[in-house]
N, C-alpha and C positions, 0 to 999 in steps of 0.2 A: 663241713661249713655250717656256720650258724644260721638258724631260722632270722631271716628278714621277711619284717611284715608291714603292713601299711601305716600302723601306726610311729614303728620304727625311723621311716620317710618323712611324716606329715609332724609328728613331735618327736624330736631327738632326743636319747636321753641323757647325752651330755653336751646340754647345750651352754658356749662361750658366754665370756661377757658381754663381746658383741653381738651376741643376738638381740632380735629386734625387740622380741620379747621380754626377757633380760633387761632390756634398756627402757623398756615403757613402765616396767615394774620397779627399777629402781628410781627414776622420775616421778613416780605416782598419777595416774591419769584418772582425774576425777569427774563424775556427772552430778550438776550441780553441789558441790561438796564434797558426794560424798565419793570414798576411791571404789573403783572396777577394777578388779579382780578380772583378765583376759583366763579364762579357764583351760583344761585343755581341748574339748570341743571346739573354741573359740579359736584357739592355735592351730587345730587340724584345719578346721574349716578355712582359715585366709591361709596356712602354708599350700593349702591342697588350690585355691588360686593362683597364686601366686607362681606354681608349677605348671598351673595348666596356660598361663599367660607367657610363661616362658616357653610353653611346647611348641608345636603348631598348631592347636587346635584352638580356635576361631570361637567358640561357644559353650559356654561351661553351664548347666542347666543344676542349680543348686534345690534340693527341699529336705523341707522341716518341718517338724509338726506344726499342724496349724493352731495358729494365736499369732498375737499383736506383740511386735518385737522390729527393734531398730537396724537387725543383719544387714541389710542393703546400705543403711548411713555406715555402719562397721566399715565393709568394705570398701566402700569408695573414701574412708578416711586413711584405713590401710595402705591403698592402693597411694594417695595422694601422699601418704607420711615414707614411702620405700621412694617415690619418685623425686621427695625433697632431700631425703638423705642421698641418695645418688647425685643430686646435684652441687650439694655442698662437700660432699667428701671427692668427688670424682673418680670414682674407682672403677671397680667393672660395671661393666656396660649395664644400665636400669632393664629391667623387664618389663616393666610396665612403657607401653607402645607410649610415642609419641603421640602428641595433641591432648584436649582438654578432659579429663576423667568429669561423665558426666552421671550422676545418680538419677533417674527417670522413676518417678511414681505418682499416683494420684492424693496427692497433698500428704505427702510424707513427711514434709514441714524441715529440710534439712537442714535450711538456714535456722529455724527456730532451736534444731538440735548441738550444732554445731556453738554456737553462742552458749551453748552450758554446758559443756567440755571442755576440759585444759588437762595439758601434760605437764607437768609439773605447774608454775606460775604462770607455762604461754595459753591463752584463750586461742581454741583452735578455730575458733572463725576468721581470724588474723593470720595466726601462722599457716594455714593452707589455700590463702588466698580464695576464698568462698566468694560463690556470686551463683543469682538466678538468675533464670532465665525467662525474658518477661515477654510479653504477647504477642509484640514486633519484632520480636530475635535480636535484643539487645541482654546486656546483661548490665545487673545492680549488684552493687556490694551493701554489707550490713551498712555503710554509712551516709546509700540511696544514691551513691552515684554512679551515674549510667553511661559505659561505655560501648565499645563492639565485642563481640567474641571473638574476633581477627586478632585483637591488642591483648589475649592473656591465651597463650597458647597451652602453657602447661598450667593452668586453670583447673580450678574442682569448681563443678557448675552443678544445681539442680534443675530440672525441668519437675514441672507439675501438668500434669496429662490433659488436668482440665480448662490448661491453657490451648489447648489443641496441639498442631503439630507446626511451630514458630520453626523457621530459615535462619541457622547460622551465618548462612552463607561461606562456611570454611568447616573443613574436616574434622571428628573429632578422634579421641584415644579409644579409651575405653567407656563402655556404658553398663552403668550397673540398673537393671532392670528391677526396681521392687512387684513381682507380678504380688505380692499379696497384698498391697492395696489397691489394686484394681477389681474391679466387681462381676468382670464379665472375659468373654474371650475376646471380644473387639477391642477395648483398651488395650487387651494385649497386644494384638494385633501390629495394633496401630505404632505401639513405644518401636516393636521391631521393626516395623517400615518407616519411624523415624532414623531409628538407628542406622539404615539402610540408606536413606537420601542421603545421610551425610558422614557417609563412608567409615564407617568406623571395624577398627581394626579389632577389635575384640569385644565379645559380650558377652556381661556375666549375669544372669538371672538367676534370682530369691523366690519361691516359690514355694507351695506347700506340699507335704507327700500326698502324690496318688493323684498329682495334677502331671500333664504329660505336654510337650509344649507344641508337637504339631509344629507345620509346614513342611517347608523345603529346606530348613537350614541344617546341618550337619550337627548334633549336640552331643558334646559330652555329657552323659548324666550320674549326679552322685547325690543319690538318697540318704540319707541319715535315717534307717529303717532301726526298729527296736531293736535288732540285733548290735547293727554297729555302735547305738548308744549304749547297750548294757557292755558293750565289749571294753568301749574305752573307759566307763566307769569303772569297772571291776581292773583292767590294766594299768589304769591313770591318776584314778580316783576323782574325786569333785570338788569345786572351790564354794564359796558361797555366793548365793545367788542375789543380786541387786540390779535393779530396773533393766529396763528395755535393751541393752544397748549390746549386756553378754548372755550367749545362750546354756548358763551354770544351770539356771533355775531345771531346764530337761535332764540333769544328772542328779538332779536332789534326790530322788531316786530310782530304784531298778527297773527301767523301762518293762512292761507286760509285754510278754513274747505277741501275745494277742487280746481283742478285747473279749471281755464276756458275754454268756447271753441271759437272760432272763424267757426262761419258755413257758409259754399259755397256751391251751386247745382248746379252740372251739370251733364243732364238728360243720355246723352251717355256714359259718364265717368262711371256713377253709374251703368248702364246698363250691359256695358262691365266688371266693377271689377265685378259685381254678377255673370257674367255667368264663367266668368275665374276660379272665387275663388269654385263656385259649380263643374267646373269641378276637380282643384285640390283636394278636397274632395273625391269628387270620386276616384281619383286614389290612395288616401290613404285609401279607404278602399277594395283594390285589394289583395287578399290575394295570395301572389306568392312568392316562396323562391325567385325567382332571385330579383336583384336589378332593379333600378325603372331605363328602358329605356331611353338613353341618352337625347332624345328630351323633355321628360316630365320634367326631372330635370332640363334638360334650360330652360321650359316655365313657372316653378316654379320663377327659379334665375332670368330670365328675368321680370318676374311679381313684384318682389321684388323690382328690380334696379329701373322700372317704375315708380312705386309706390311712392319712395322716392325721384324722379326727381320732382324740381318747375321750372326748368330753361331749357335750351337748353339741348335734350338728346344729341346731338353731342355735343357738350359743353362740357359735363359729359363724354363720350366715351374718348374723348382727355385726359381728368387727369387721370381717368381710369388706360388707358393704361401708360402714362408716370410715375405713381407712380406706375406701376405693381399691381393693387388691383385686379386683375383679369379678365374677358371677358369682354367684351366692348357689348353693346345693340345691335351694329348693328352685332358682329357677334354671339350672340344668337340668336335674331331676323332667321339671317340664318341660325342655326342651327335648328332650331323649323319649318322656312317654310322649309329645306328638309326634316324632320323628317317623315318618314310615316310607321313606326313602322312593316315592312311589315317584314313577318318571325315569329311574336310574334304567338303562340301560345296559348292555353288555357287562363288563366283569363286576362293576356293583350292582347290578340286577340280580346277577345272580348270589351274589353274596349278601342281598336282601333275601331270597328266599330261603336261602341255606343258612345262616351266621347270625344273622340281626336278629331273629326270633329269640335265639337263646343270649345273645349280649343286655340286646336290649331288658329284657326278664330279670335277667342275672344281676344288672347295677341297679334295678330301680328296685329289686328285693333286698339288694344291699344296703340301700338307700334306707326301705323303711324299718330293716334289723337296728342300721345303729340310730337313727332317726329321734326314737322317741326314747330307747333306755340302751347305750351305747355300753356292751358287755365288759369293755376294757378299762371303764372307768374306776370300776372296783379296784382292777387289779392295779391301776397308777398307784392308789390311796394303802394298798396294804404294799409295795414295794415303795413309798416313803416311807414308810412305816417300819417296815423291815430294815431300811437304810439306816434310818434315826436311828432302832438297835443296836446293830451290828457293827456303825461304824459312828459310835459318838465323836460329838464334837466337828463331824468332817460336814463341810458345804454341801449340797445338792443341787444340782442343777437340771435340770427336766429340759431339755433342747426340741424346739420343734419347727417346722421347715417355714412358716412365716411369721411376721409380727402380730396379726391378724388373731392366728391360732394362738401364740401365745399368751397377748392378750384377751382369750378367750379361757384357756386353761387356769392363767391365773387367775380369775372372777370364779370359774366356779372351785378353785383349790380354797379360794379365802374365806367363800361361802360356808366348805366341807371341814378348814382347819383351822379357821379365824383368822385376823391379821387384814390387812390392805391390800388389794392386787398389787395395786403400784408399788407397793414394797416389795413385794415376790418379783417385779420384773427390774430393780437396781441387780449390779452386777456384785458379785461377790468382792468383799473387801478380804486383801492377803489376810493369810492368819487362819487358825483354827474360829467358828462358830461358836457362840454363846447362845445357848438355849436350846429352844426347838423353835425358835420363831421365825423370822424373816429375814434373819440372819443367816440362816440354816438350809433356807430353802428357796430358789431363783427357778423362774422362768426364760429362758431368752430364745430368742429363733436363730438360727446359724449364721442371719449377719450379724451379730453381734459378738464381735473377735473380743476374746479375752485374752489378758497378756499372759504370756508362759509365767507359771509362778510357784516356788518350792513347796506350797504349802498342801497338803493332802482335799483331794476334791474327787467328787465321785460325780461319773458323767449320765443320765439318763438317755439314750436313744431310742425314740418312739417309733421304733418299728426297723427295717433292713434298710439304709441308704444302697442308692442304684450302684450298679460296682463303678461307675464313674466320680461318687461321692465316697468311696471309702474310705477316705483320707479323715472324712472326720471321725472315725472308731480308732484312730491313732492322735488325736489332736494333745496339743501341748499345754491347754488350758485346763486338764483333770487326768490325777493320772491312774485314775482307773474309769473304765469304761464298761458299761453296761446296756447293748444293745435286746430291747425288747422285743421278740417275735412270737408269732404264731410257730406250731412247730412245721408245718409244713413251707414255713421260711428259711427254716434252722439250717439245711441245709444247703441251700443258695447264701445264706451271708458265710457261712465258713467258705465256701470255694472262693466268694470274691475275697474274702480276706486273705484266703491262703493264695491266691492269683495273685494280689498284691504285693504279698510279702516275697512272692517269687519270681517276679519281676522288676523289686527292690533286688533282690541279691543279684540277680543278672548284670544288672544298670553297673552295681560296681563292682560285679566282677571284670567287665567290660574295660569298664574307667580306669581300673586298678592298671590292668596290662599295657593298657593305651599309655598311660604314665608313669609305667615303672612303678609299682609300690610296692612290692611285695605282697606276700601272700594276704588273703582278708578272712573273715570265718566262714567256716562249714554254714549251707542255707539249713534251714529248719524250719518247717510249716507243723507249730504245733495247731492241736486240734483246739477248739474253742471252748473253754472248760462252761460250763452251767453254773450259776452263780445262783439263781432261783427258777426255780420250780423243773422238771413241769407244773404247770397247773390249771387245772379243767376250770372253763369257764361257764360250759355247757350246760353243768348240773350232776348231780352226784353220778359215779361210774364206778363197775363192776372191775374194770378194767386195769389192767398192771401198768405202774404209771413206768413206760420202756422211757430208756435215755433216747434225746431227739436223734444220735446218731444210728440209732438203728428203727427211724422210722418209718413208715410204712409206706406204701406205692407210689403215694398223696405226694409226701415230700420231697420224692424224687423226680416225681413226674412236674410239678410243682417249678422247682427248681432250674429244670432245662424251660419251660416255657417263657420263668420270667426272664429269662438273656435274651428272647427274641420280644417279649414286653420293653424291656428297657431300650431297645433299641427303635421300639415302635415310638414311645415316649420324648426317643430327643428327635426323631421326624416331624413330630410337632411342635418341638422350638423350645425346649426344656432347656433354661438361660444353664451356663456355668456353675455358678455360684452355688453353695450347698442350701446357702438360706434363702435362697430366693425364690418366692410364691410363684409356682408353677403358674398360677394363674396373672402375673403379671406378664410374662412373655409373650412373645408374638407369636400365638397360634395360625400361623397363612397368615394373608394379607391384611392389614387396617386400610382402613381411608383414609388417604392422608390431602390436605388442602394445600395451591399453591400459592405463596405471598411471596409479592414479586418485592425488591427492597431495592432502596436508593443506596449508591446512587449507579449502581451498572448496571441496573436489572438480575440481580444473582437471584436464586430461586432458593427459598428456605420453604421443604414440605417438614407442613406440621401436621400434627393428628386433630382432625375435624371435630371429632365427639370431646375433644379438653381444651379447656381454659389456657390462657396464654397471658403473662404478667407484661404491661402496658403502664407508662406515666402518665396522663394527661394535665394537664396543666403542673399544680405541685400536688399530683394525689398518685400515690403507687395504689395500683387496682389488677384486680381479675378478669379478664373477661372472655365470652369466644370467641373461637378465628373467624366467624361468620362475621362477628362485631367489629374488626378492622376496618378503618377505614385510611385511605388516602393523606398521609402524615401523621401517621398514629406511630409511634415511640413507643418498640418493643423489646421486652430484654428477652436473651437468649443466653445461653450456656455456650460455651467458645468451643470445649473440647469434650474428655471421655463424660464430665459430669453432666446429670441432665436434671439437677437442681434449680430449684425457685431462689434467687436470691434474699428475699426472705428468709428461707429454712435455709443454707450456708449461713447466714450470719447467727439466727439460733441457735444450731450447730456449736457456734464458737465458742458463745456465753455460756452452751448447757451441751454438758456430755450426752450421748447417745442413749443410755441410760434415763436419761432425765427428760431429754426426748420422749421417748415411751411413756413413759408417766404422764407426759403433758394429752399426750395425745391418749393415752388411758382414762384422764379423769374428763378430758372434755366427750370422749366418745360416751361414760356414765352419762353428760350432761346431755347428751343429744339421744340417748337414748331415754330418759328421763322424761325432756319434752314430746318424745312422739308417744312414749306410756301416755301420756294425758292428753292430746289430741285423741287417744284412739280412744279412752276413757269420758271425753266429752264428747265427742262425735265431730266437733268442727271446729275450725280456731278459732271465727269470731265467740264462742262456747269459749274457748280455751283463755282468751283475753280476758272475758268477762269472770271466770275464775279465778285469774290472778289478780285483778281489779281489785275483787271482793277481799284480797290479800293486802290492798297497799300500796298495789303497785302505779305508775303512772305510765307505762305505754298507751300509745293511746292506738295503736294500730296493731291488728288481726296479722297483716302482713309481717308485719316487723318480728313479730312472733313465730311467724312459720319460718322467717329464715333461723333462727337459731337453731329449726331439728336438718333444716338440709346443710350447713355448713356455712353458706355464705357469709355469716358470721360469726364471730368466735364464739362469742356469749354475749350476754347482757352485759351494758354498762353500768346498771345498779345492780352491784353484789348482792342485796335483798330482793331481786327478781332470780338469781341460781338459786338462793335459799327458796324460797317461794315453790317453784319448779318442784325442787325436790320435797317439799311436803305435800304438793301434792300427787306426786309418783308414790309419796310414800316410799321412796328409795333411800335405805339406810347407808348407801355407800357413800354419799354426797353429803348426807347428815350429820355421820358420824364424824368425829375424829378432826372435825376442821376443816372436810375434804371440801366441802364448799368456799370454804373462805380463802383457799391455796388456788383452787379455779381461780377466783374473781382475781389475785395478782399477778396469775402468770396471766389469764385474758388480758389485764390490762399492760402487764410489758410488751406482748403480741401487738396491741395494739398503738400502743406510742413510739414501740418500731416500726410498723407501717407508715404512721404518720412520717418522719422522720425520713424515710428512704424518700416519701415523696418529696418533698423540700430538697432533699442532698445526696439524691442517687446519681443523677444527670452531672451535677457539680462535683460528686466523689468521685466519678469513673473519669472524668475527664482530668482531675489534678492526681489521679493516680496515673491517667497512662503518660503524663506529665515527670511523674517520679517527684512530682514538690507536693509537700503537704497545706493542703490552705483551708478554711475555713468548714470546708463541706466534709472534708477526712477526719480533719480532728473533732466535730458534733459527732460524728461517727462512729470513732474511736472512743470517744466515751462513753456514748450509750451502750457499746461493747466490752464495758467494765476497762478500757485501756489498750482493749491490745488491737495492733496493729491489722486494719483491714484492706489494706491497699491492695496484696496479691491475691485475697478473693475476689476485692471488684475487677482485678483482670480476669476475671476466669469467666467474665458475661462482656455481651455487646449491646448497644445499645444501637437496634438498624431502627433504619423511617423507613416505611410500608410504603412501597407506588400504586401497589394495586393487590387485590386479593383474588387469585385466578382462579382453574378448573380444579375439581376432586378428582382422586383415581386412586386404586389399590395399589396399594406397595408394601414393603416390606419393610417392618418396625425396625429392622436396622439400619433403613436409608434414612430415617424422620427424624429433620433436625438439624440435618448437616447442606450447612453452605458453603460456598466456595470461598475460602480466604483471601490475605493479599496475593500476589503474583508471586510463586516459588512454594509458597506449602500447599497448593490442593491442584485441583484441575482447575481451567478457566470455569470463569461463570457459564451456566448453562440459559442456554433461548428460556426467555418466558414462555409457558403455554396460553 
């Protein structure tokens, strides 16, 4: 009997005229213009739904490398183009369940997608009857008109998450979950227990490898792990690759069984992370209801932020602070050396006398090792280096775990190799690099998804991700990867990778038998080849440089400790996300403040120590919750997003990339003016310096807000310039970079003005669905494009009262109760 195998199942190899695919190929199915090429990835991946929607299994859990890609809109255009061909031919019975096929993501944009799509001459926002789903649980078509979702039953609907979780009030088909635009596991959460109020018969989620989906729900899971991609390439072959929508670009070439390492030693470094990390350990296994004593939890955070520092920790403290990511090293650091836990009791008593002595020693000698001359800086500068040789012409990307840090990296890379930070943190354009410049070489922190793309990229990773972040040493955005470690790492990142890749094989060998697919390949956990070095950072050695797999006590002792480390690590609230500053999440409680709102008294706690965006009269402002008063007009975020209305519409005008750089050169500029306060000694000093420049402020005040934020900049472009001659700061000097400041300040700021005149008036003719006066000034200041379903995605409550403080949990803060049917009743004011 002949071998049958999965691919065999999922792509035929002689497939009719009537196949689907066949038939999309002979129509031509174009985005924007140009045609897509459905590959055969593309083919497995919706036949292998398509089967499992005809099975009985309820939950299909899809992943793929991560990067920025359209799979979810794929899908659910699939799903909705099998259920119109069954209705118009009437043949056998459709597979795809009854009710509305609904795509769920956090601003996946699928109406925006769908509008630049056609099969042959039909625009598929017409022929699949497209509608969103807007904030009230109504739905709009592209042409704004607003009916129920009762009246389109076999409907393709989108939801956008940060609309919260809106009442169909009627059952739906199927839901295709994009988990990779959501940023955390509570979005996720939340699409599923959408899905769940309103009964849906099948659920198919998009998701990235080496994310796992948790609950109670029953999943089928089918990884697309390096093996199965090099399988169907070399079996299949590959198409060419073009935007978002087909996933070609992952076969442009040979998937790497594994990623590589880059190995460095140094003896004290490894020394101190083993004693640190043994004492962390220890304290999570302290068995004591209270929570874990404040100093421990900074020696933790502190050990983290360390960890993931190559370049100047002061460096890193500066962006830190200026982008608000949270504590700065140096005042952990003094939090931990006053820490002396005196008062503790019972099991941290004695875990003071026994543990603390040496944790506490251990981070704060860490502290001052990489502090003032950080050992691994070197070694970044000759592994670009090495890169640029070895592999001309190819991108670089250096990835590091916050915005904060990156914009930290690149200031001192631009310092060490010339060029612009903010050039270093634009994303890479398709295509091979020209030069050695800025073209050649990016910064970004891991929320910055890059789309999958054919083109040759080499990936930098600054150290071991947790084995819960593995997924990004297989990501779709480079396809080669080079994880940088200590070597007494070397061996914890090989196991989580080979855990991974043998947990990938399981999933579908699982999936396979579950559906019938014939045989899949033989697993294989190759070993993690070295790509550079080892190499001492110590200082010269006697010593035979051994391959890291055979090394020494260190690394294996090392090794087991950090699996009960990382677990100590997400007890302290280590958010999902790979790129998200440990130091943003909710370490234990905040304090959160209660504002009672009109008009049922519903209770929104918000966080005390932050500002909360307010209209008063026609002025959009900033202010604190303490500052509430009694009909005060406050915006919030409706659903998963917990965005400033402001920065969503920013967002819109400027990629996420551009982003960064805004907030790159204005962080130069605030660091600039407190170089010269601290240079004068006082502001009235500081004004009187600029005075002598030209300038006409006439107030000391006005000038100290420019270094704490509350302003953007100056409103005379010759007081940035001013600033920076006297910093004497060549970053702002050079190259224009002052006079790029003064026009993004000033668009910053005549969108502010703007929102306040036509905020109040825009939300209201958007949840209207008619455009008037206040949408279209709106739309234009946004260069044209349509802002109606981000102003759904905020509220606008009146405040009755500002009530009592109390500790909770960063994941209650924020959330009110909606209309009647999506949330609980409103809760008693305190």
């Amino acid at each position: 009997m002949a071998r049958v195998t999965y691919l065999d199942c999922l792509v035929p190899p002689d497939p009719g005229p009537a196949d689907f695919f066949e038939r999309v190929q002979a129509l031509r199915m174009t985005d924007r213009g140009r045609t897509v090429d459905l590959g055969p990835l593309d083919r497995a991946t919706l036949t292998l739904v398509l089967r499992a929607l005809s099975s009985a299994q309820r939950s299909v859990y899809l992943t793929l490398p991560r990067g920025r890609h359209d799979l979810a809109v794929l899908i659910g255009i699939y799903l909705q183009l099998i259920r119109r061909g069954a209705e118009l031919t009437g043949g056998s019975p459709c597979p795809v369940p009854v009710g509305p096929v609904v795509v769920v993501g956090l601003r996946t944009n699928v109406t925006v997608r769908l509008a630049q799509l056609a099969i042959g001459r039909q625009n598929l926002s017409r022929a699949l009857r497209m509608q969103r789903i807007r904030g009230d649980g109504r739905v709009v078509d592209l042409q704004g008109k607003i009916t129920r979702a009762i009246d389109s039953p076999s409907g393709l609907f989108y939801l956008n998450t940060a609309l919260g979780r809106p009442s169909l009030g009627t059952s739906v088909g199927t839901v295709v979950i994009d988990r990779t635009s959501m940023a955390n596991d509570h979005s996720w959460e939340r699409a599923l227990a959408w899905a769940s109020e309103h009964d849906a018969a099948r659920v198919v989620a998009v998701a990235d490898l080496g994310t796992q989906p948790g609950g109670s729900r029953a999943w089928t899971q089918w990884p697309w792990s390096p093996a199965l991609r090099a399988d169907v390439r070399h079996t299949l072959g590959h198409r060419p690759a073009y935007g978002p929508l087909t996933s070609n670009a992952l076969l442009a070439h040979r998937p790497a069984g594994a990623p590589s390492a880059a190995v460095y030693r140094h003896k004290q470094l490894a020394e101190l992370l083993r004693k640190v990390v043994a004492g962390v350990v220890a304290a999570r296994r302290v068995r004591a209801s209270e929570s874990w004593p404040q100093p421990v939890a900074d020696a933790v955070r502190l050990l983290n932020l360390l960890w993931c520092s190559w370049g100047s920790i002061g460096g890193q403290d500066t962006w830190q602070v200026l982008m608000g990511r949270g504590s700065s090293a140096r005042a952990l650091a003094r939090s931990v050396s006053r820490g002396t836990l005196e008062g503790r009791g019972g099991p941290w008593g004695l875990f003071r006398e026994t543990q603390w002595p040496d944790l506490r020693r251990g981070v704060l000698d860490l502290y001052e090792l990489l502090y003032d001359d950080n050992p691994r800086w070197d070694l970044l500068l000759a592994l670009i280096d090495w890169a640029r040789a070895s592999r001309t012409g190819t991108p670089i990307l250096v990835r590091t775990r916050s915005r904060s840090a990156a914009a930290a990296v690149a200031g001192e890379l631009a310092d060490a190799l010339g060029g612009d930070a903010d050039s270093l943190l634009l994303a890479p354009q398709p295509g091979l690099a020209t030069g050695r410049g800025a073209g050649a070489l990016h910064v970004m922190p891991y929320t910055e998804r890059l789309a999958w793309d054919a083109s040759p990229r080499l990936e930098f990773h600054l150290g071991a991700p947790s084995p819960l972040r593995t997924g990004v040493l297989f990501s779709g955005a480079a396809d080669e990867h080079v994880a940088v470690v200590e070597q007494s790492e070397y061996t914890w990142l090989e196991r989580s990778a080979n855990r991974a890749l043998s947990s990938w094989h399981e999933q579908v060998r699982q999936a396979a038998a579950v559906l019938r697919l014939g045989e899949v390949p033989e697993s294989t956990t190759p070993s993690l080849p070295v790509a550079y070095g080892p190499v001492d950072l110590s200082g010269p050695s006697s010593e035979p440089e051994d391959s890291p797999q055979h090394d020494s006590w260190l690394a294996l002792d090392l090794s087991a400790l950090f699996e009960d480390y990382d677990a100590t690590a997400r007890t302290l609230g280590t958010p999902a996300d790979p790129g998200r500053s440990a130091t943003t999440a909710a370490y234990g409680p905040v304090s959160a403040t209660a504002v009672v709102t009109e008009p049922e008294g519903a209770v929104l706690w918000l966080r005390s120590d932050e500002p909360v965006d307010v209209l008063i009269g026609q002025r959009y402002a900033r202010v604190p919750v303490a500052a509430l008063t009694p009909g005060s007009r406050l915006l919030r975020a409706r659903g998963d997003s917990q965005s400033r209305l402001h920065d969503r519409l920013v967002m819109v005008m400027h990629d996420s990339a551009e982003v960064t750089a805004m907030d790159t050169m204005i962080g130069f500029f605030r660091q600039a003016i407190t170089a010269v306060h601290e240079q004068r000694g006082s502001w009235p000093d500081v004004l009187t310096a600029l005075n002598n420049l030209g300038s006409e402020v006439s107030s000391w005040q006005a000038v100290s807000k420019w270094a704490d934020g509350s302003v953007i900049a100056p409103e005379d472009p010759q007081d940035i310039h001013r600033v920076a001659l006297l910093a004497r700061d060549t970053r702002l000097t050079a190259g224009g970079t002052w006079q790029r400041l003064a026009r993004m300040a000033e668009e910053l700021r005549r969108l502010h003005r703007t929102l306040g005149y036509t905020a109040a008036a825009a939300m209201t003719e958007a949840a209207r669905g008619m455009e008037g006066p206040a949408l279209r000034q709106l739309k234009a200041l946004c260069s044209g494009i349509d802002v109606s379903e981000i102003l759904e995605e905020f509220d606008l409550v009146v405040v009755r009262r500002v009530g009592s403080q109390k500790s909770m949990s960063a994941a209650a803060l924020g959330r009110v109760p909606g209309p009647r049917g999506t949330s609980s009743s409103p809760q008693e004011a305190p």
